[in-house]
C-alpha positions in Angstrom: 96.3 140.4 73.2 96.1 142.0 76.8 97.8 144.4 79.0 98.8 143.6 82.3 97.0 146.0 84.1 93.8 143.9 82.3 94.0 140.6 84.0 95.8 141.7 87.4 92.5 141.3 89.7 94.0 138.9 92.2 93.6 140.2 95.8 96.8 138.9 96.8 99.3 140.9 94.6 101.8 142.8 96.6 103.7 144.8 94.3 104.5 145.6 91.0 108.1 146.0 89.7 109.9 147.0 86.1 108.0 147.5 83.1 104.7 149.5 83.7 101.8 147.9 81.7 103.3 145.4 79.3 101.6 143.2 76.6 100.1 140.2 77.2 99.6 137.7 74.6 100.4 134.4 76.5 99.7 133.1 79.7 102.8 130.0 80.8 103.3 127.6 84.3 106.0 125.8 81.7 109.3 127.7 81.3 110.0 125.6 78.2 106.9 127.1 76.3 107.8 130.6 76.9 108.0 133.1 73.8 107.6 136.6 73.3 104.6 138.4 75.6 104.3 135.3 77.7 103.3 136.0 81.6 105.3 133.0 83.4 103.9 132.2 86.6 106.8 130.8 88.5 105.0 128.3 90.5 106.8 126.9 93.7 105.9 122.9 93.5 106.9 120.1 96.1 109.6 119.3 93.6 110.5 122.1 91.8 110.6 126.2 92.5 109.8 127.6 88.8 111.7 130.9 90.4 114.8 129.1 89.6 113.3 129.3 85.5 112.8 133.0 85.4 116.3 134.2 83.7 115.5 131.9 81.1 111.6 132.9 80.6 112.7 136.4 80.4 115.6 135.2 77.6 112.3 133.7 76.2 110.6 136.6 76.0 108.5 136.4 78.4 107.0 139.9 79.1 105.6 139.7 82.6 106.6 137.6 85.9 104.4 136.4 88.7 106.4 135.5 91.7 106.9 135.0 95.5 110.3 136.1 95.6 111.6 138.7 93.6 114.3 138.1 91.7 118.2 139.8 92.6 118.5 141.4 89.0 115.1 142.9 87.5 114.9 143.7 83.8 113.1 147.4 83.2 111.9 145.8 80.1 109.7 143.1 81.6 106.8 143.5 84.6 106.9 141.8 87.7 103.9 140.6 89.8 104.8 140.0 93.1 102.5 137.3 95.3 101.8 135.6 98.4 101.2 132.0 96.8 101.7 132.1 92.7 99.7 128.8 92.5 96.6 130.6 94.1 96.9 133.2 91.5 96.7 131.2 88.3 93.5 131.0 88.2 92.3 134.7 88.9 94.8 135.8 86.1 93.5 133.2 83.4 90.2 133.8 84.1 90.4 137.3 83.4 93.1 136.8 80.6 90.4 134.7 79.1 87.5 137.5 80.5 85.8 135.6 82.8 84.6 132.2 80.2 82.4 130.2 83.1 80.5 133.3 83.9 78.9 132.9 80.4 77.6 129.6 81.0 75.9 127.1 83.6 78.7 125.6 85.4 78.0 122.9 87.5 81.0 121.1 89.9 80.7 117.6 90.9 83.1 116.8 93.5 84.1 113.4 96.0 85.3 110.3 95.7 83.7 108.3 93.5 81.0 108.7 90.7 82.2 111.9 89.4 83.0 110.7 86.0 79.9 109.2 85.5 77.7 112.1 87.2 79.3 114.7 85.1 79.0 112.6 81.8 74.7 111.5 82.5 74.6 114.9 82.8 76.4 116.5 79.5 74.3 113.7 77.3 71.4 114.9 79.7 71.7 118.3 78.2 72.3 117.9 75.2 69.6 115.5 74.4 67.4 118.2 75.6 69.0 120.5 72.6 72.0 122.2 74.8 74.7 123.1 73.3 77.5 121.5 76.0 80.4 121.0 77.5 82.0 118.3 79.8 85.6 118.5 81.8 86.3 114.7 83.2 89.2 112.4 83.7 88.3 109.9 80.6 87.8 113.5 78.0 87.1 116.9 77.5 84.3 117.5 75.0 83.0 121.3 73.8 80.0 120.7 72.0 80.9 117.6 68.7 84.8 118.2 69.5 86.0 115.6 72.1 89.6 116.5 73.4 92.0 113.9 75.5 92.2 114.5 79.3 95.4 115.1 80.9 93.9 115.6 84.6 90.7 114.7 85.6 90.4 119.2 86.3 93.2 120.5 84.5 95.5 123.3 85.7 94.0 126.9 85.4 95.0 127.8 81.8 94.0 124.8 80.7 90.8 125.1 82.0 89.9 128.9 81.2 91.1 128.3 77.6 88.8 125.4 77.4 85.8 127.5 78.9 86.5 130.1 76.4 86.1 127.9 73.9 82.9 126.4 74.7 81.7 130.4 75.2 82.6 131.1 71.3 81.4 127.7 70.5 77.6 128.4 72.2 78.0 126.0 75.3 75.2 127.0 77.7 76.2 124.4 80.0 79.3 123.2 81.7 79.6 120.0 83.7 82.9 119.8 85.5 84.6 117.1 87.6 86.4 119.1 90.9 89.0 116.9 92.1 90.4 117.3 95.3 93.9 118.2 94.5 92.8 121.1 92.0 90.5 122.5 95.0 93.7 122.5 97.4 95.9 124.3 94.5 93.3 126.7 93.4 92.7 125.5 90.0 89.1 126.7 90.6 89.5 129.6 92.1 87.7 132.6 90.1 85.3 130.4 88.3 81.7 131.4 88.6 79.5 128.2 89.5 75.8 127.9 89.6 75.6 124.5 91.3 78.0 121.9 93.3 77.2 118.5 93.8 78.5 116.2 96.0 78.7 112.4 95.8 80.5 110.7 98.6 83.7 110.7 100.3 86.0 107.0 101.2 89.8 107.1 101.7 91.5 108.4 98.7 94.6 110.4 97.5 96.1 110.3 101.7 99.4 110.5 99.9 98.6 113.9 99.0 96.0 115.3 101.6 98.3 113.3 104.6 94.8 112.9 106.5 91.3 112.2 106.0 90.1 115.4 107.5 92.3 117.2 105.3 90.7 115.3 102.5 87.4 116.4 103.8 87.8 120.1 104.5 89.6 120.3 100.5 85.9 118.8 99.5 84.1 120.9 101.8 86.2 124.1 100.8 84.1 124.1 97.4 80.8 124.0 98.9 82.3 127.0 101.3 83.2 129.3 98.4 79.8 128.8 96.4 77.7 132.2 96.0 74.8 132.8 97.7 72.5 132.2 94.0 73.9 128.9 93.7 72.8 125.4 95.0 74.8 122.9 97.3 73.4 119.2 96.7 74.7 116.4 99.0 74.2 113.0 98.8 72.7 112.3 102.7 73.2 108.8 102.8 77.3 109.5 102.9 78.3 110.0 106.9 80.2 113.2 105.8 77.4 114.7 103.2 75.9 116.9 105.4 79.2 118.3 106.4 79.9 119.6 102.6 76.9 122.5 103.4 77.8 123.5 107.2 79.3 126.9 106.2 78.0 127.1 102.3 76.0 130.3 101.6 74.5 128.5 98.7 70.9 127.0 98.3 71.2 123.6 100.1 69.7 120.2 98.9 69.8 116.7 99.4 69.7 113.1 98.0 69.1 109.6 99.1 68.1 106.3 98.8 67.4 105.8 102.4 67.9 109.2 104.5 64.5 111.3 104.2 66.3 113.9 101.5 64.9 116.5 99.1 65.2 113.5 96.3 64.6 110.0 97.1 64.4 107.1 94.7 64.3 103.0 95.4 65.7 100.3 93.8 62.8 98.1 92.5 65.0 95.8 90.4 68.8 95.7 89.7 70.8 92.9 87.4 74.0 93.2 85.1 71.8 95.0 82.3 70.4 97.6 84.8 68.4 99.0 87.4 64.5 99.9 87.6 63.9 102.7 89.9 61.2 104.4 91.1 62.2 108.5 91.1 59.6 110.7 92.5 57.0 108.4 91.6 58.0 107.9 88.6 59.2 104.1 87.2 62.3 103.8 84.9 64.6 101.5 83.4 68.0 102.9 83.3 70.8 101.0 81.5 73.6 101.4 84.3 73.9 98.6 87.6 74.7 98.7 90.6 73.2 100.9 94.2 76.6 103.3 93.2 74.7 103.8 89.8 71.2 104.9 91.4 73.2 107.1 93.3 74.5 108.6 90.4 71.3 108.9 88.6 69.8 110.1 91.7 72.2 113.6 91.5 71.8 113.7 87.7 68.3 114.0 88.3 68.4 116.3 91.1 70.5 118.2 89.4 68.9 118.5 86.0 65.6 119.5 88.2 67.5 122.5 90.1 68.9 123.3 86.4 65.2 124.2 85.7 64.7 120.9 83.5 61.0 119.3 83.6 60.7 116.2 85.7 59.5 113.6 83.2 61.7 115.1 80.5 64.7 114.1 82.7 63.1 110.5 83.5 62.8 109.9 79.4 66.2 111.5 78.4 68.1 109.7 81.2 66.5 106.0 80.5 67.8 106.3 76.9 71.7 106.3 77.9 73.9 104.2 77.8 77.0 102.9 79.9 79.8 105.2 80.9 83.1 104.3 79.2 84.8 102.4 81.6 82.3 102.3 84.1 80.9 98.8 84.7 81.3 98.1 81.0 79.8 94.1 80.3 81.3 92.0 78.1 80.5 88.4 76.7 82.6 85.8 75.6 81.4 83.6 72.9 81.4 80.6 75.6 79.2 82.9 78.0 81.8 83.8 80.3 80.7 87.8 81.7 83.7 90.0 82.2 83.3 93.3 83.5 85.9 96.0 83.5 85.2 99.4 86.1 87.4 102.3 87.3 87.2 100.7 90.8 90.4 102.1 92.5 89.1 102.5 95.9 88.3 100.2 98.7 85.0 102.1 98.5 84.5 101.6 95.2 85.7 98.4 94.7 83.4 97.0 97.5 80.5 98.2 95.7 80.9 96.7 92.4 81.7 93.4 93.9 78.8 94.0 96.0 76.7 94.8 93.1 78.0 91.6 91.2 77.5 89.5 94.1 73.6 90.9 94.5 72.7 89.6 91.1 74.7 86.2 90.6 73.5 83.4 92.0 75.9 81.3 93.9 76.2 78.8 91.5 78.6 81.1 89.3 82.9 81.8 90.3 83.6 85.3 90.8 86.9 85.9 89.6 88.5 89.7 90.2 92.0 90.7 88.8 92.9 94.1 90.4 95.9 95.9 91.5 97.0 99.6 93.0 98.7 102.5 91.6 102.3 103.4 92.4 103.4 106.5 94.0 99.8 106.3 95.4 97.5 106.4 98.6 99.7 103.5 99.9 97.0 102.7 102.8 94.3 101.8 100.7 96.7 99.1 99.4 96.1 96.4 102.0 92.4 97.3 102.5 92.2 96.5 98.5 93.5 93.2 99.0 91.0 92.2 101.7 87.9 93.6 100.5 88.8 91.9 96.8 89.3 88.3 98.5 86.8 88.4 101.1 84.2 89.6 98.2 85.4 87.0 95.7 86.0 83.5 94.8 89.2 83.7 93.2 91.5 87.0 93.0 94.4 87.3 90.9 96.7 90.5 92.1 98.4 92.0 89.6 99.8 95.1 88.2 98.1 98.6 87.8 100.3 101.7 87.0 103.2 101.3 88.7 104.8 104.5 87.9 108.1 104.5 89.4 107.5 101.7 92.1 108.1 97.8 91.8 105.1 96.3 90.9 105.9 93.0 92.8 105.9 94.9 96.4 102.6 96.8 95.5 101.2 93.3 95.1 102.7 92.2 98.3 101.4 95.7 100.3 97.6 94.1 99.1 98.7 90.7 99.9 99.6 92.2 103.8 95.7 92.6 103.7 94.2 89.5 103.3 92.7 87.7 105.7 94.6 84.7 106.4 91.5 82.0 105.8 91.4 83.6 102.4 94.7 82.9 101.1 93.9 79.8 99.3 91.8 82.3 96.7 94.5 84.4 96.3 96.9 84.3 92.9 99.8 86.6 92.1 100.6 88.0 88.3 102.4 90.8 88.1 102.1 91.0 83.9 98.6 92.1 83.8 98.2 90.8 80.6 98.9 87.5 81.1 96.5 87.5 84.6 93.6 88.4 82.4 94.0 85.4 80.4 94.3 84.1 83.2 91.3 84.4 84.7 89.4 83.7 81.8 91.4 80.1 81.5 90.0 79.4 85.1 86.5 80.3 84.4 84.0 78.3 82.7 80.6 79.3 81.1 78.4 81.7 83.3 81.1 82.2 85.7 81.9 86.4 86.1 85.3 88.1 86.2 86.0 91.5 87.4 88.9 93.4 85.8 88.9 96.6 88.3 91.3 99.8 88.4 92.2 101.3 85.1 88.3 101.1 83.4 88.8 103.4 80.7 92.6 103.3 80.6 94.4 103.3 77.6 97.7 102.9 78.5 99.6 101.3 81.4 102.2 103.8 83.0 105.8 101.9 83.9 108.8 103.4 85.3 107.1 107.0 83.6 106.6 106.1 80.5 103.0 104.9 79.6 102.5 101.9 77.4 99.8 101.1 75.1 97.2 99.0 77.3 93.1 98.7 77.6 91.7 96.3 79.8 88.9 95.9 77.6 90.3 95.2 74.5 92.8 92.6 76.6 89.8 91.1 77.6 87.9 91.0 74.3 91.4 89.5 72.4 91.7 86.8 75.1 87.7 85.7 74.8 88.2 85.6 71.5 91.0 83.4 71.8 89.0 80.4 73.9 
């Protein structure tokens, strides 16, 4: 239990109306989860204005209102906060309704397009093999210490997020590792959190739907680095076009990674097949069980990062060599017959480009590539085209087929991709809109040794149709239909 006057500290309050200094025992963005001592922050959405919800918050019993608008008949019985932007000042509230949580541990951001998941998991396993009580925020789970929670968003809204802080505080967490999407930068689900360390790991066309334009993309990734303190450090993958943009204006300690670019931490590639990669890391040979340039990448910030943490170098070689794959990362499976399948998160042209590029760096040609993949509805519609050509021009055979549709037909996302391919590549090109059944599929087209790529949903469990999300995991699809030949 709080007062009000406890957990006001946002600099953009303008007023205060009604009931002086009420309890607090509740913090709510959903009306329908009001009750008694609730604050309701009546958050103005691009579908819905919460404002509209505030008569029946207060009926609730909600105790204090944050708003942009006040509303025509105030209760003396219930505060009101009156802001500029209410979504900006979740986060300031929560984080003092929960008294400050991330400024009792290390937290570490990891931000950009792709290889967030995976950065941000190396690094909780990191920790805690080296006897750190952790905890981890991604978009496959939330995990404070042994307790491993389902994610909703890959960084979930600000109550969400202190309250899961605050828990890791009571639970001993002396590390955070956090994936910082773009959208929650732009809506301030970070703002007031205290971060030691941001990491960035490239930047590719994504979530245009939302950002409108690339350089808006690029300033919400940059805007993190921009906010960092002055005792914190910026790292930046150099090798990206845009990495060195993330620390123009950051007062934090600045660093830098490559494989190529001269950067603060370099490693090379000596070997690279389906099982893995050997790398040599400041000197330092290690097999690492993950594939793929994106992958050395990856362990190239974990180690970077571990090192700024204050971690000793050959203790983060040893602990990182031992892990194992990512869930839904460039998982391998076998069929009895020695077909490979391998399902990834690929949901990017970027991304998607470098795991066929990966596969096609260790097969030999005498192999068929095979890659089933499809695009999100209600998505980044521009990448759907540039999907379609970078999957047949990088493959032997593609079947399209369907992602998450959401609310769109599944049969015109297919034929958006379809717009993309290049036309001496139609011949490769298959259309299944029951994912399912494309699968199977591709597995009845493939023979012994040949390799299929399953990309988009990785460590999906469900498929979402027409908004309501049906039971569905690649990989178990997969494993059921080798099974089956």
């Amino acid at each position: 239990m709080k007062h009000l006057k406890d957990i006001a500290i946002y600099k953009g309050i303008t007023g205060f109306y009604g009931a002086e200094n009420p309890v607090v025992e509740k913090l709510e963005l959903d009306s329908r989860q009001v009750s008694e001592n609730t604050m309701f922050f009546a958050v103005v959405g691009t579908v819905t204005d919460a404002h509209r919800f505030i008569p029946q918050a207060i009926n609730d019993g909600a105790s204090v209102i944050v708003c942009s608008v006040l509303p025509a008949d105030i209760v003396s019985s219930v505060a009101y906060v009156l802001v500029d932007n209410v979504q900006q000042a979740v986060g300031y509230f929560a984080s003092a309704f929960y008294d400050m949580p991330s400024s009792g541990m290390k937290l570490v951001g990891v931000t950009g397009t792709n290889g967030k998941t995976t950065t941000c998991t190396m690094l909780f396993n990191l920790f805690t093999s080296l006897g750190n009580t952790c905890g981890l925020i991604s978009t496959v789970e939330y995990i404070i210490g042994n307790k491993v929670y389902n994610s909703s968003h890959t960084t979930p809204d600000p109550i969400r997020l202190n309250s899961l802080m605050a828990e890791m505080v009571r639970q001993g967490c002396t590390y955070c590792f956090m994936e910082v999407s773009s959208h929650a930068i732009v809506q301030g689900r970070i703002n007031a959190l205290s971060f030691v360390g941001g990491v960035f790991t490239n930047i590719t066309h994504d979530h245009l739907d939302y950002h409108q334009s690339f350089d808006n993309y690029i300033a919400a990734k940059k805007s993190f680095f921009d906010h960092l303190p002055s005792e914190a450090f910026a790292l930046t993958n150099k090798d990206d076009k845009n990495g060195m943009v993330m620390l123009q204006n950051t007062r934090a300690s600045r660093y830098s990674f490559a494989l190529h670019a001269a950067a603060d931490f370099q490693c090379r590639i000596l070997e690279n097949d389906f099982e893995g990669l050997l790398l040599r890391i400041d000197q330092q040979e290690a097999w690492f069980g993950l594939a793929g340039k994106f992958n050395a990448y990856n362990i190239l910030a974990v180690y970077a990062t571990a090192f700024l943490l204050g971690a000793d170098r050959s203790s983060i070689i040893t602990h990182l060599s031992r892990q194992g794959r990512v869930n839904g990362r460039f998982e391998v499976y076998r069929s009895p017959s020695g077909i490979i399948g391998i399902v990834d998160y690929a949901h990017t042209p970027d991304a998607l480009e470098n795991v066929l590029d990966t596969i096609n760096h260790i097969r030999t040609t005498n192999e068929q590539l095979t890659t089933v993949v499809g695009c999100g509805g209600n998505r980044d519609k521009e990448k759907r085209p540039v999907m379609g050509k970078v999957s047949a021009r990088l493959s032997d055979k593609v079947i399209l087929t369907s992602d998450n549709p959401r609310n769109e037909n599944p049969e015109e996302i297919i034929a958006e991709m379809m717009n993309g391919v290049e036309p001496q590549n139609y011949k490769k090109v298959l259309k299944i809109t029951d994912r399912k059944e494309a699968i199977r599929t591709a597995v009845m087209l493939s023979k012994p040794k040949d390799i299929i790529l399953i990309a988009g949903k990785g460590h999906e469990t469900y498929q979402e149709i027409n908004g309501v999300k049906h039971p569905f995991d690649d990989r178990v699809i997969l494993n059921e239909v080798f099974n089956q030949n």
